[in-house]
C-alpha positions as CSV (number, residue, x, y, z in Angstrom):
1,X,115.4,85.4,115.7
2,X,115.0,83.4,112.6
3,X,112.1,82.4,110.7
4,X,112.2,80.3,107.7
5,X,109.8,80.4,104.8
6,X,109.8,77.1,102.9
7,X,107.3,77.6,100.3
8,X,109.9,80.2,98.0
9,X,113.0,79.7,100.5
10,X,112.9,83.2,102.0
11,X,115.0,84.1,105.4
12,X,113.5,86.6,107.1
13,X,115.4,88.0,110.0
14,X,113.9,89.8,113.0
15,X,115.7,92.1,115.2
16,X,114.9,94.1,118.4
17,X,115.6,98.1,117.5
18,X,115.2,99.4,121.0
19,X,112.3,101.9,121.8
20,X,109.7,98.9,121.3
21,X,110.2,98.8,118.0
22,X,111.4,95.7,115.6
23,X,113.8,96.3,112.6
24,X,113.4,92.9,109.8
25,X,115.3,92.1,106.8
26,X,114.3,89.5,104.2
27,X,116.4,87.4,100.9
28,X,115.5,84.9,98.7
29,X,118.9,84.4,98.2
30,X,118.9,86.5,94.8
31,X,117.0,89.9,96.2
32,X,117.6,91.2,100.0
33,X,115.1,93.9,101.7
34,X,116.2,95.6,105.1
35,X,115.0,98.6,106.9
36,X,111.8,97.2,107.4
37,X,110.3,98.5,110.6
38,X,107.8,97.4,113.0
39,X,105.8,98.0,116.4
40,X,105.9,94.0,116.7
41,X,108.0,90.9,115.7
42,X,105.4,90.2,113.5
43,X,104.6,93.7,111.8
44,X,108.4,93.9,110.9
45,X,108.2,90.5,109.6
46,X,105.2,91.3,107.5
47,X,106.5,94.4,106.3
48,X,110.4,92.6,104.6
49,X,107.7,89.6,103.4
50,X,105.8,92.8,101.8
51,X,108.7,95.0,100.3
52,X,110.6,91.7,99.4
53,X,107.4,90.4,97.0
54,X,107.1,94.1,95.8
55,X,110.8,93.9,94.5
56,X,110.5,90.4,93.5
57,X,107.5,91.8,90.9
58,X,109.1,95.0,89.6
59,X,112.4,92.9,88.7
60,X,109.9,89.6,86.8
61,X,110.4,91.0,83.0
62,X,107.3,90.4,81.1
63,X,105.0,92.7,83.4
């Protein structure tokens, strides 16, 4: 499953891990988070949108 973020282009990517339990990986197409695990579609989801902007701020020079 596939959601698309417009606002800053970020593919998210959802997958079912077995167990009840959802596995996500996120990219803006520069940066790429995976391993990102869930109870829910959306908890995965939230957690790569999480890690992703987390990466995306230690990597912006000037902070």
């Amino acid at each position: 499953m596939l959601f698309f973020l417009r606002k800053n282009r970020v593919k998210v990517t959802v997958f079912y891990d077995g167990n009840d339990s959802y596995k996500a990986m996120a990219t803006d197409g520069k940066r790429s988070v995976y391993n990102c695990y869930g109870s829910t579609k959306e908890s995965a989801k939230e957690m790569a949108l999480y890690k992703l902007r987390k990466f995306q701020e230690e990597e912006t020079p000037g902070n």
